[in-house]
LOBA-377602 format. One record per atom (N, C-alpha, C): residue number from 1; chain; atom name; x, y, z. Coordinates in steps of 0.001 Angstrom, whole numbers. Atoms other than C-alpha are relative to their C-alpha. Layout:
BEGIN
 num chaine atome      xx      yy      zz
 NUM      A    CA       X       Y       Z
...
# end
This chain:
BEGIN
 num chaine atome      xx      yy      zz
   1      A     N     827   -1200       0
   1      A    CA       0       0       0
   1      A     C     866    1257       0
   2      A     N   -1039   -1206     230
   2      A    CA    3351    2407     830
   2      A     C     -82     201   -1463
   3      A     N   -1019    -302    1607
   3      A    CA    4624    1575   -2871
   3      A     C   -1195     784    -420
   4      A     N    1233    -772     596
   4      A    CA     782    2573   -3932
   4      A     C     288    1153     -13
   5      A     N    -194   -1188    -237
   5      A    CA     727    5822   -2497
   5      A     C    1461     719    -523
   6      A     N   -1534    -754     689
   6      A    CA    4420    6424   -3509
   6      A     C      23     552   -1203
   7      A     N    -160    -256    2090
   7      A    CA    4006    5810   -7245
   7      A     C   -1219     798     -86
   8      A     N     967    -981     -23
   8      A    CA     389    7877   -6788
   8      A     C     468    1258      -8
   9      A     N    -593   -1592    -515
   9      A    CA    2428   10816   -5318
   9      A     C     458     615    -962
  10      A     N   -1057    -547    1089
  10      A    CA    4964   10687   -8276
  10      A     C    -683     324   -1516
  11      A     N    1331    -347     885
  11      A    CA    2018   10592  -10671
  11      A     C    -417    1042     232
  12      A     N     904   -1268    -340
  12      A    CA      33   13344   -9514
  12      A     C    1150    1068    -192
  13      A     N   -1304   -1132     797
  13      A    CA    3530   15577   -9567
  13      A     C    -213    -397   -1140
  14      A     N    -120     -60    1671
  14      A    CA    3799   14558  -13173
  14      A     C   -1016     907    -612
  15      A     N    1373    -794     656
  15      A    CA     398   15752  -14233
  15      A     C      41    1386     251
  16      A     N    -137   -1254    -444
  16      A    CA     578   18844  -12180
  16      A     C    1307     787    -857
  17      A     N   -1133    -674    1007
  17      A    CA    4121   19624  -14133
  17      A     C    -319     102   -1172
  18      A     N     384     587    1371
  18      A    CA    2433   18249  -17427
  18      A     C   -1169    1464     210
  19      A     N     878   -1363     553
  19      A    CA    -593   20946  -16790
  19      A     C     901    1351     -23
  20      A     N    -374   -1495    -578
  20      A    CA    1852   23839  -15369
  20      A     C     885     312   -1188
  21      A     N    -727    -306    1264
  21      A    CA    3919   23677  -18719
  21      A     C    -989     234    -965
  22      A     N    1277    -579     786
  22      A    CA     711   23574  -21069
  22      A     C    -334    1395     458
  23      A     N     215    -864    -314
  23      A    CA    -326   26215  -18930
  23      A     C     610    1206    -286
  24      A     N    -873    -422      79
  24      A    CA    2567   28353  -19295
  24      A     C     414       8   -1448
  25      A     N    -458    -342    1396
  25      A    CA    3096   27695  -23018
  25      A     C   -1154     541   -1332
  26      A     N    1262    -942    -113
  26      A    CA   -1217   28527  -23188
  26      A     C     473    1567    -328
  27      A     N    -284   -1216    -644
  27      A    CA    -375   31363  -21665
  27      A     C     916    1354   -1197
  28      A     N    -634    -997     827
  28      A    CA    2605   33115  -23351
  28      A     C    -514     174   -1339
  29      A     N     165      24    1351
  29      A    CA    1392   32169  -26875
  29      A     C   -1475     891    -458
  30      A     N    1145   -1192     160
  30      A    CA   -1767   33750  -26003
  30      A     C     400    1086    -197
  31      A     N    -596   -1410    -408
  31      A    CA    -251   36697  -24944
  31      A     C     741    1106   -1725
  32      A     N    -520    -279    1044
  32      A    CA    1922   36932  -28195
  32      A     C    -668     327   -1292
  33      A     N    1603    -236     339
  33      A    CA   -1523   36429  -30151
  33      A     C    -259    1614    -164
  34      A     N     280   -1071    -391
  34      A    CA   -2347   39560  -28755
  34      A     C     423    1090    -461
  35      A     N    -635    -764     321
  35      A    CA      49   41422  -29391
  35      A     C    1040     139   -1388
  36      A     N    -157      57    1191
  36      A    CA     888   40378  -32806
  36      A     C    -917     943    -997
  37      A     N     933      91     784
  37      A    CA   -2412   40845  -33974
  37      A     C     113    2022      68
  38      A     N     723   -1503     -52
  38      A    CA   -2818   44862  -32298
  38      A     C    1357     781   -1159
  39      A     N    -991    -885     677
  39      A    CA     856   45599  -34423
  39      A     C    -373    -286   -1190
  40      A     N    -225    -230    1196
  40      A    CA    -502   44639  -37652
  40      A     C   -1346    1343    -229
  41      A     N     661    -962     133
  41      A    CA   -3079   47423  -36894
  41      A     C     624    1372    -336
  42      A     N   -1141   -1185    -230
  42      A    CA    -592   50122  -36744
  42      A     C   -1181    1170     805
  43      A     N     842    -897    -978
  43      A    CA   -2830   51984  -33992
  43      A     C    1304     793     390
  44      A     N    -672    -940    -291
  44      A    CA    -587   55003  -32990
  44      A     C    -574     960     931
  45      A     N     725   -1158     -33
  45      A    CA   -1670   57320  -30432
  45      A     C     249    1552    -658
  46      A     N    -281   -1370     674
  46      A    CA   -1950   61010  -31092
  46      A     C     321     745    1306
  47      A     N    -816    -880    -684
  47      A    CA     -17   63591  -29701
  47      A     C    -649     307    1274
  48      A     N     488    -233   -1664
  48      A    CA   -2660   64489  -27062
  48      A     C    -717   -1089    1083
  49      A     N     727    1068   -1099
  49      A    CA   -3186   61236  -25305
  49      A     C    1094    -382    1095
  50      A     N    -949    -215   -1394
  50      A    CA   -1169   62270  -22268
  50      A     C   -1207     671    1436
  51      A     N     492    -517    -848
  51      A    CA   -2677   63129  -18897
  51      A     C    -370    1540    -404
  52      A     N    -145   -1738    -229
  52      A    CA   -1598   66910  -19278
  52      A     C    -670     521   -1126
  53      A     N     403    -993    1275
  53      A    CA   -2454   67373  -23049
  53      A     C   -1432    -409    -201
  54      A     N    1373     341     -42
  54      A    CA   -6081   65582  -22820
  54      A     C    -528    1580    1105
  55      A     N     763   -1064   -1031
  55      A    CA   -7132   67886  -19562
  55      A     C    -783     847    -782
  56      A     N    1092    -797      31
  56      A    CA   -8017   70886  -21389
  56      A     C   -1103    -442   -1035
  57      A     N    1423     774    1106
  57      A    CA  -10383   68790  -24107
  57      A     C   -1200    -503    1886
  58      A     N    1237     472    -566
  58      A    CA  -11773   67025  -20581
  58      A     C   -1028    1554     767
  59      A     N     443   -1284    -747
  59      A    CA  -12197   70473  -18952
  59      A     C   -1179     384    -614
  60      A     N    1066     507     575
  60      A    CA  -14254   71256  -21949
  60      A     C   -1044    -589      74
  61      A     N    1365    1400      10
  61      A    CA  -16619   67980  -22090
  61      A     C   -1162     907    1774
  62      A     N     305    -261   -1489
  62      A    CA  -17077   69188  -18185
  62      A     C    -831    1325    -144
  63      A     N     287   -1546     155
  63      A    CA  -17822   72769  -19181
  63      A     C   -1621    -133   -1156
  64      A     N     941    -153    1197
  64      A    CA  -20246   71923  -22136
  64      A     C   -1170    -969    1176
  65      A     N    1627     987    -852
  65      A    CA  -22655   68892  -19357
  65      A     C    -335     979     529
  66      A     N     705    -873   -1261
  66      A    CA  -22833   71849  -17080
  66      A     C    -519    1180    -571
  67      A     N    1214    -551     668
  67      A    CA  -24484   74052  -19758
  67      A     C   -1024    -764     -67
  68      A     N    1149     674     332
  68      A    CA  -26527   71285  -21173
  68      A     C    -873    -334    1623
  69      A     N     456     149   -1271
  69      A    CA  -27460   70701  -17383
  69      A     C    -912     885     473
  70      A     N     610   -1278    -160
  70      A    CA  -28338   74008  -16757
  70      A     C   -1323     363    -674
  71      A     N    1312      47     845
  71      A    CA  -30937   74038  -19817
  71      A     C    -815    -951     276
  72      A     N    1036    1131    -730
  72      A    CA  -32336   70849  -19117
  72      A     C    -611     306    1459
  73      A     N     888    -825   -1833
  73      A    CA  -33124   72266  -15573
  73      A     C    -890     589    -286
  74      A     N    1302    -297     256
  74      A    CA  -34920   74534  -16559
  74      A     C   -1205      24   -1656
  75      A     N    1119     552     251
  75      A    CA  -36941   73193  -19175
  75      A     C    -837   -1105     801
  76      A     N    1001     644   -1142
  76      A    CA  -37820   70665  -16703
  76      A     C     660   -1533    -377
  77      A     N    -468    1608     763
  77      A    CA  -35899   67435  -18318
  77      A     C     935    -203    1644
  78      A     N   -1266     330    -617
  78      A    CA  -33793   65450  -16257
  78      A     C     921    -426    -292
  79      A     N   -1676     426     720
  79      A    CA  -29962   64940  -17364
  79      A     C     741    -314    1122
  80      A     N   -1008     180    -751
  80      A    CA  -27521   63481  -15512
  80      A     C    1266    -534   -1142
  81      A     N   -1408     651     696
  81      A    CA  -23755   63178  -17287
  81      A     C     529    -429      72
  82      A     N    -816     716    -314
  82      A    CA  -21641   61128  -17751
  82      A     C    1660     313     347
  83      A     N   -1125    -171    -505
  83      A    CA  -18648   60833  -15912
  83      A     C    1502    -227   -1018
  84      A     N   -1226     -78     653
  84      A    CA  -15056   62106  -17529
  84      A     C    1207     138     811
  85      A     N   -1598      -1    -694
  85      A    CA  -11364   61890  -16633
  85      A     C     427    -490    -427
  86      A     N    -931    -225    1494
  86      A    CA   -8618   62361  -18569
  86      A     C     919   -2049    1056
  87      A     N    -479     818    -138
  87      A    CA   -6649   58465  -18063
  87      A     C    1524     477     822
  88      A     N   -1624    -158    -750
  88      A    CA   -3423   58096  -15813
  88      A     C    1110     -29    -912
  89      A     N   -1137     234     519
  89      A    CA   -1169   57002  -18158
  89      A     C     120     398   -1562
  90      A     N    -436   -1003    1575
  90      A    CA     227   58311  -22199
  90      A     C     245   -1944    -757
  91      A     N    -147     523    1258
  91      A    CA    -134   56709  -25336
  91      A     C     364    1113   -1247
  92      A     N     138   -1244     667
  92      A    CA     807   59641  -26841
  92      A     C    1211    -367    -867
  93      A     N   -1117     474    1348
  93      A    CA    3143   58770  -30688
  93      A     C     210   -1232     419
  94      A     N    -789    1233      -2
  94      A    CA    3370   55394  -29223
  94      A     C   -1164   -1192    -695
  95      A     N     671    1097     803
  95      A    CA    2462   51995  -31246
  95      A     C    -720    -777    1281
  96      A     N     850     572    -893
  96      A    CA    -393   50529  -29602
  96      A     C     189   -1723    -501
  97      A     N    -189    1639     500
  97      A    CA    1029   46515  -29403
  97      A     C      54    -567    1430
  98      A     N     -47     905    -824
  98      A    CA     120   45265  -26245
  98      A     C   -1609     592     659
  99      A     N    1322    -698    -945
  99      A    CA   -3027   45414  -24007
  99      A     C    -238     840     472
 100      A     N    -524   -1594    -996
 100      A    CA   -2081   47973  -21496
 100      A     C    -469    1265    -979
 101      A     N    -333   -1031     864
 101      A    CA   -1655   50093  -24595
 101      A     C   -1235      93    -599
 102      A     N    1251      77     264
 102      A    CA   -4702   49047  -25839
 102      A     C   -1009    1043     725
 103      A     N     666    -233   -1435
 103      A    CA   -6530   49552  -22874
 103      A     C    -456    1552       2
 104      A     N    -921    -962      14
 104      A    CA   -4926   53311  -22597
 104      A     C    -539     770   -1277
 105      A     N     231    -936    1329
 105      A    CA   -5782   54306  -26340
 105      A     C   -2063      52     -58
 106      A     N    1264    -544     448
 106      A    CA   -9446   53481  -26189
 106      A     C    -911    1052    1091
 107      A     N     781    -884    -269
 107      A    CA  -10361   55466  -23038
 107      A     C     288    1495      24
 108      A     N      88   -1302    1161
 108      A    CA   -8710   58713  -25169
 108      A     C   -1390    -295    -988
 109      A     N    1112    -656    1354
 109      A    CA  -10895   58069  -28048
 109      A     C   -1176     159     700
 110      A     N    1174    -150    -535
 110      A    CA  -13910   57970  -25624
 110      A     C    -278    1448     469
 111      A     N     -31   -1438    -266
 111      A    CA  -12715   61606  -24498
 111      A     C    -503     695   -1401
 112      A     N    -339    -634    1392
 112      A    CA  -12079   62474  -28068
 112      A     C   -1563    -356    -553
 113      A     N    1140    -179     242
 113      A    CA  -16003   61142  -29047
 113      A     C    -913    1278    1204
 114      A     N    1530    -300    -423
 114      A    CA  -17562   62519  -26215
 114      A     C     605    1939     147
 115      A     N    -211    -962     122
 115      A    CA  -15832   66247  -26916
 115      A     C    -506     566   -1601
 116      A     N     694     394    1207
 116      A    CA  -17307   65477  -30305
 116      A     C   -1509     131     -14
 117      A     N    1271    -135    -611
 117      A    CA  -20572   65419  -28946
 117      A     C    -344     959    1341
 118      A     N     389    -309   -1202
 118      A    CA  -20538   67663  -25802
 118      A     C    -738    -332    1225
 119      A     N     135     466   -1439
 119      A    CA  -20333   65549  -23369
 119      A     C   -1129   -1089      -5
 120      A     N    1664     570    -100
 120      A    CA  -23543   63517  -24639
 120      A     C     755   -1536    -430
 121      A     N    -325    1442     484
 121      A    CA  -22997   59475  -24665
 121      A     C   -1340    -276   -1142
 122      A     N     896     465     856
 122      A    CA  -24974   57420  -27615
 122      A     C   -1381     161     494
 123      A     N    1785     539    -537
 123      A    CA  -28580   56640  -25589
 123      A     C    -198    1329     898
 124      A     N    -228   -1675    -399
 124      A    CA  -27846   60675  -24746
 124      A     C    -644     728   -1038
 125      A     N    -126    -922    1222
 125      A    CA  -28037   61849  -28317
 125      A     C   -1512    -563    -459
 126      A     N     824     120     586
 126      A    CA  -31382   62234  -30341
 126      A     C    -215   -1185   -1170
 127      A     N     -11    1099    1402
 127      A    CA  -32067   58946  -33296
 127      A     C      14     852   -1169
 128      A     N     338    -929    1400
 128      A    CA  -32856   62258  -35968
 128      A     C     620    1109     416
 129      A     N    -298   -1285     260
 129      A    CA  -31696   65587  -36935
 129      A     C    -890     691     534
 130      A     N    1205    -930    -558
 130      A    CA  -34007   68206  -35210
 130      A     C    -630    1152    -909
 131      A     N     -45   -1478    1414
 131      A    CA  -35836   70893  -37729
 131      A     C       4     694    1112
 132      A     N     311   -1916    -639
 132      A    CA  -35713   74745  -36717
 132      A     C    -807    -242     566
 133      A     N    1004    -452    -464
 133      A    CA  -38019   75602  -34232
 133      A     C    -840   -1098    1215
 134      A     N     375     583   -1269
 134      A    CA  -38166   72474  -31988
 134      A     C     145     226    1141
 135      A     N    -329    -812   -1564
 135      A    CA  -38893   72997  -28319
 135      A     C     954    -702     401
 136      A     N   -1646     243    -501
 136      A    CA  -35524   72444  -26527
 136      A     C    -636   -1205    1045
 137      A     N    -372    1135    -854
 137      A    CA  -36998   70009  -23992
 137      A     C    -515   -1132   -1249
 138      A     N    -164    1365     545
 138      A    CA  -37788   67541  -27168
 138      A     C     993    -409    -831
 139      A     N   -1876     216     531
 139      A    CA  -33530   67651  -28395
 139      A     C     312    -557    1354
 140      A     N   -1368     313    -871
 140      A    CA  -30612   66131  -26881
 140      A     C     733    1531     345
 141      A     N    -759   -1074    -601
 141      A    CA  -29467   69770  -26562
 141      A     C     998     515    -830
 142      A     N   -1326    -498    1265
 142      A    CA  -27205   69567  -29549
 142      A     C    -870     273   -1445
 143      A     N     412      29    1044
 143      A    CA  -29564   69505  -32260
 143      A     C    -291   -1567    -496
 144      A     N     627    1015      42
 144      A    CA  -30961   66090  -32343
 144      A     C   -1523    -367    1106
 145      A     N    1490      90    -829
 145      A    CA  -34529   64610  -31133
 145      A     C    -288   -1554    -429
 146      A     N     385     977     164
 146      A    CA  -36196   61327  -30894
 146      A     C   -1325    -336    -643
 147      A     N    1433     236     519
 147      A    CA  -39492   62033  -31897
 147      A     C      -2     513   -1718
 148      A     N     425     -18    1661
 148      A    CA  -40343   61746  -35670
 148      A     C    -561    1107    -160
 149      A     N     766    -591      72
 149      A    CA  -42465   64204  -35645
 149      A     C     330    1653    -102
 150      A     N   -1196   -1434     476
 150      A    CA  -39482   67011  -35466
 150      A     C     690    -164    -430
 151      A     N   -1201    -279     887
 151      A    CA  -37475   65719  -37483
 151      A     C     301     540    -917
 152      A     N    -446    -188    1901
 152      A    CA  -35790   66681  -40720
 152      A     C    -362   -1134    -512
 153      A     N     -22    1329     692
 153      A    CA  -36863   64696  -43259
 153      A     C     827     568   -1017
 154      A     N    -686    -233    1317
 154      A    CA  -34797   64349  -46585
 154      A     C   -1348     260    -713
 155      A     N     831     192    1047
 155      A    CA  -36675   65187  -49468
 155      A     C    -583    -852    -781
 156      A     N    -360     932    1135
 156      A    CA  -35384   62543  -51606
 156      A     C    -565   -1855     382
 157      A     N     647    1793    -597
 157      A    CA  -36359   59030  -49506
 157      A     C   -1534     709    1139
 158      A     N    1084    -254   -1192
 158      A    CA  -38888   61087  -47237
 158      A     C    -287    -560    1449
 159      A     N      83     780    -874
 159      A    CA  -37903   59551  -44678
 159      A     C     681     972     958
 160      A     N   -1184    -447    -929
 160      A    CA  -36216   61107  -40960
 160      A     C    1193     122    -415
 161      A     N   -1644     514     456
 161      A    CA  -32407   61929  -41549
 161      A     C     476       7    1293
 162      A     N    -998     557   -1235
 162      A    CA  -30268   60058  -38872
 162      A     C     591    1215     235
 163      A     N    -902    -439   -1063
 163      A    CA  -28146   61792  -36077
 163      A     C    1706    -599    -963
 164      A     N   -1482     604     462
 164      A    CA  -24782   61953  -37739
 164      A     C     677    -293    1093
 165      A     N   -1379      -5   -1377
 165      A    CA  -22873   62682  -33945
 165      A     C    -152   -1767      33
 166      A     N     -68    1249    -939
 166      A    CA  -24530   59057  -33112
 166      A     C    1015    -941   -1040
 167      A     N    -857    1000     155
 167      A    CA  -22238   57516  -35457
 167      A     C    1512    -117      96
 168      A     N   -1361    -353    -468
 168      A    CA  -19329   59270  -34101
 168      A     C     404   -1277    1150
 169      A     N     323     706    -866
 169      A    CA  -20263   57062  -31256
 169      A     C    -169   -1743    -209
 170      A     N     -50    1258      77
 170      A    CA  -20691   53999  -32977
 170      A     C     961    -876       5
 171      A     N   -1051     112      12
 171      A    CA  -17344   53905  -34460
 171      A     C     656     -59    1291
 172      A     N    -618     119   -1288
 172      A    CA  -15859   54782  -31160
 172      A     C      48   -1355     955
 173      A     N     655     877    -848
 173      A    CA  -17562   52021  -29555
 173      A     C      63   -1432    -473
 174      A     N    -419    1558     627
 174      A    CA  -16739   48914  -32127
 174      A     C    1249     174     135
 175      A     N   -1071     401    -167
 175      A    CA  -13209   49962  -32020
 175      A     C     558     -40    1940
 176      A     N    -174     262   -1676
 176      A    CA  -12903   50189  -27868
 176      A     C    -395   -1152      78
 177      A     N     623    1007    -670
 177      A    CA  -14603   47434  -27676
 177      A     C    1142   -1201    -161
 178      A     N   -1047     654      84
 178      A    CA  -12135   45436  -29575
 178      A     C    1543     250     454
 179      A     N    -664    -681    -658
 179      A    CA   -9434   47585  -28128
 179      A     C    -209   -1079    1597
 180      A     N     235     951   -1416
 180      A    CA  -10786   46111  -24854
 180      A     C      88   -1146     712
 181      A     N     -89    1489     203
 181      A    CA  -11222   42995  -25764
 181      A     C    1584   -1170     -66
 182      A     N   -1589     427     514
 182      A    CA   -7202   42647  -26974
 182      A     C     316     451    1960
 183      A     N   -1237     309   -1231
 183      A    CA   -6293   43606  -23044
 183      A     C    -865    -853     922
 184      A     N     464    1234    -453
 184      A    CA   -8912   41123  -21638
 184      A     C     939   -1400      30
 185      A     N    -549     902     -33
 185      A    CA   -7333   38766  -23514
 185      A     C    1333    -212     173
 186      A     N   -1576    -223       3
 186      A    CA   -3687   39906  -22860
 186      A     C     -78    -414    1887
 187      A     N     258     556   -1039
 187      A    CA   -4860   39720  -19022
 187      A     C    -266   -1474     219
 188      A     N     277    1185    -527
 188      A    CA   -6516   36447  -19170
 188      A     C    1372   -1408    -386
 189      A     N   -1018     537     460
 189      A    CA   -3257   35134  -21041
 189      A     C    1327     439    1152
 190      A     N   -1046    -242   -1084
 190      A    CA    -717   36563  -17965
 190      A     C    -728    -854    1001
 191      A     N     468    1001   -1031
 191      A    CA   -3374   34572  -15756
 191      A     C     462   -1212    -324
 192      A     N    -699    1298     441
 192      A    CA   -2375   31457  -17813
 192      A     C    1098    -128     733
 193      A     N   -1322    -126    -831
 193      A    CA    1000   32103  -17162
 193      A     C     135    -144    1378
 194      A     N     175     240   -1569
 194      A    CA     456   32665  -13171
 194      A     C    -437   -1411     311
 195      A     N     564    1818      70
 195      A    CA   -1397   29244  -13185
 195      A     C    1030    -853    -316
 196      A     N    -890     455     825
 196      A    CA    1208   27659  -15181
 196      A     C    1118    -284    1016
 197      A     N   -1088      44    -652
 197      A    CA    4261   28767  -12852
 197      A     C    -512    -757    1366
 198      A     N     726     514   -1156
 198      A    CA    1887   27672   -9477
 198      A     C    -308   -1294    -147
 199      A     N     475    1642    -186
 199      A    CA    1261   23982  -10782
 199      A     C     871    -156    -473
 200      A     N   -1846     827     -79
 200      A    CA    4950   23414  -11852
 200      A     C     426     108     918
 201      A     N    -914    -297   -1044
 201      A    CA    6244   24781   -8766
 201      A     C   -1086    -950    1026
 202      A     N     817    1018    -617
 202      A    CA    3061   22560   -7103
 202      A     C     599   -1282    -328
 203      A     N    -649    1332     439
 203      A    CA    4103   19464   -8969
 203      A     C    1056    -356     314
 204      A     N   -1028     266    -113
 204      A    CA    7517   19974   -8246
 204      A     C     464    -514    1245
 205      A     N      35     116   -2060
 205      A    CA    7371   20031   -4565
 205      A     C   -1047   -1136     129
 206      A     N     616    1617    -339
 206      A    CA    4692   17150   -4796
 206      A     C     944   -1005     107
 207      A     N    -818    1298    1019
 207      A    CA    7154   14950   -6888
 207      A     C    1145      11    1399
 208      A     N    -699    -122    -937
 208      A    CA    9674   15750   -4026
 208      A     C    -214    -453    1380
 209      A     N     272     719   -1025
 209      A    CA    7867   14903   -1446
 209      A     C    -921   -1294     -70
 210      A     N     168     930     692
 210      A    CA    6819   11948   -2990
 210      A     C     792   -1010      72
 211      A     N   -1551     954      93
 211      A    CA   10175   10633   -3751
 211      A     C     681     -32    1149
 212      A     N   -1054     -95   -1231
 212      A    CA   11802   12164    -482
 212      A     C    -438    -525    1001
 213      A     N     581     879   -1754
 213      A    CA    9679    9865    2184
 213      A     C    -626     330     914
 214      A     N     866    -423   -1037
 214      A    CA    7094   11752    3359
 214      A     C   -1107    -790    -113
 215      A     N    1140    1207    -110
 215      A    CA    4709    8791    2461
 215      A     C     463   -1254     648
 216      A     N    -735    1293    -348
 216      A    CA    7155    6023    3830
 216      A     C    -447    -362    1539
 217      A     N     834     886   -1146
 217      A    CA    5217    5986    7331
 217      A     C   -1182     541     707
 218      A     N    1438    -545      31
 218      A    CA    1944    6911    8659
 218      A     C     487    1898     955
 219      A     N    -172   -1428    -171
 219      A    CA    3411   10485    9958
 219      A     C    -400     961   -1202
 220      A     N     472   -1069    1507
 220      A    CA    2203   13845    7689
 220      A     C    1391    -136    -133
 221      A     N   -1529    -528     869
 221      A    CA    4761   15408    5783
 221      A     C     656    1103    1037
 222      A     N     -48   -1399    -539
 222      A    CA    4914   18331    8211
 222      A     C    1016    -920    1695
 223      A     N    -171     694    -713
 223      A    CA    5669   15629   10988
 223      A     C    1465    -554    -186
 224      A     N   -1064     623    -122
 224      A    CA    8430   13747    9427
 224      A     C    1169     719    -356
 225      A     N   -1569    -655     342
 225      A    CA   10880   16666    7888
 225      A     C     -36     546    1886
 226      A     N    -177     102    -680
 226      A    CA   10173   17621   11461
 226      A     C    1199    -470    1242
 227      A     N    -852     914   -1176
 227      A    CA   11697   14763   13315
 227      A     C    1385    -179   -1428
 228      A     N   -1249      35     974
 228      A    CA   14329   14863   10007
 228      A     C    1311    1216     276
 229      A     N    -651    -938    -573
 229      A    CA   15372   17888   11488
 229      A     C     277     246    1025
 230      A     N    -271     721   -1827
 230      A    CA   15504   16401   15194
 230      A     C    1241    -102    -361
 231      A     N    -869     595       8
 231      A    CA   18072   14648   13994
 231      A     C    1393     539    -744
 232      A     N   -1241    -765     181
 232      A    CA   20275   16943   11774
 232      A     C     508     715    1279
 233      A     N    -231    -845    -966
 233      A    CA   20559   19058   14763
 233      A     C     840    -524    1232
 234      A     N    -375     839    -952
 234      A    CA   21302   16160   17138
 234      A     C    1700     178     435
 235      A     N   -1570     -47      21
 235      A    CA   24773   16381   18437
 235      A     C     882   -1397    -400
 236      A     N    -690    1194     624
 236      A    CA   27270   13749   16857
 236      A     C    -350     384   -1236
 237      A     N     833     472    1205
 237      A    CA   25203   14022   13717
 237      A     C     882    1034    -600
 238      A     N    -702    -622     858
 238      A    CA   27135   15060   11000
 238      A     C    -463     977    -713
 239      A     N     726   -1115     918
 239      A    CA   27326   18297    9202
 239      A     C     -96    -115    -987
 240      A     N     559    -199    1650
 240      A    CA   25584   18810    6035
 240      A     C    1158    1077    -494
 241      A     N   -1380    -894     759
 241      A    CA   28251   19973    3206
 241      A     C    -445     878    -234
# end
């Protein structure tokens, strides 16, 4: 039954080394994935995607909700805005090829749409163009409205003409997303990795105490380096080289 448990022990290390290398070779190749794929984009930021050189665009955004705020008050609407702040860290002339960087470039362009729009997110902005002469509480405040009934129509299809800002917003919002998506998966690929190094360095120390005789008698493991260390210590007992 010892030998059982012995050759069990040295098994179970194996596997655990056998996942923590998959894991680990998962892992990086993901990672590389990642960051292959965002350099054949050639994403670059632009000059003002720095803390200092964003500010006065967010100052702006900030300056334009707290008009639209102000009007909506008193027509009687209720607005609440959405929250801005310029990012901690710069992508500013640099090649966007890793997550981080990713990460970093799309919540600039989210400044850069919503200074585009004053301050108004998508399900903010009107579905139509507004004609002359609509009352201000049935716009977004910029010149868009939801109701048909003020819109512009074209001539030519007679139909409403769309909110151009909202597709400032659309764009913005398919490329962040995938933007987002590339440092998800750049994260969930460094988790690989972490996993990876934690069940080789598990396995390894199984396989060790496995082989080194902490199954050889009904004492734990904690028990017998214990009394293994009674005995280095013992006087007579020879020193370790």
């Amino acid at each position: 039954m010892r030998k059982f448990f012995e050759f069990g022990g040295v098994v179970a290390a194996a596997v655990l080394i056998a996942f923590g290398i998959a894991a680990l070779v998962m892992g990086v190749n993901g990672r590389s994935t990642v960051n292959s794929s965002l350099k054949q984009e050639m994403i670059t930021g632009t000059p003002d995607m720095t803390p200092q050189a964003i500010a006065p665009e967010v100052a702006k955004i900030k300056a334009a909700q707290s008009q639209l705020a102000a009007q909506f008050e008193k027509a009687g609407v209720p607005f609440t805005p959405t929250p801005v702040a310029a990012p901690s860290s710069s992508v500013a002339n640099e090649l966007v090829n890793n997550g981080d960087r990713a990460h970093t470039f799309a919540l600039y362009m989210r400044i850069h749409a919503l200074g585009a729009t004053n301050g108004l997110t998508y399900s903010q902005m009107g579905r139509f163009m507004a004609k002359p002469g609509t009352p201000f509480k049935l716009t977004d405040g910029i010149g868009g409205t939801s109701n048909p009934a003020y819109a512009l129509v074209n001539p030519q299809t007679k139909q409403p003409v769309a909110n151009g800002l909202r597709n400032v917003w659309i764009d913005q919002v398919a490329l962040s997303t995938a933007l987002n998506a590339s440092y998800m998966a750049a994260q969930i690929s460094l988790f690989g990795v972490v996993v990876g190094v934690a069940l080789l360095l598990a396995g390894i120390g199984f396989g060790i105490l496995a082989i080194g005789g902490a199954l050889r008698s009904p004492e734990t493991a904690l028990r017998f380096f214990a009394k293994y260390s009674r005995k280095a210590h013992a006087p007579g007992s020879p020193t370790p080289a």
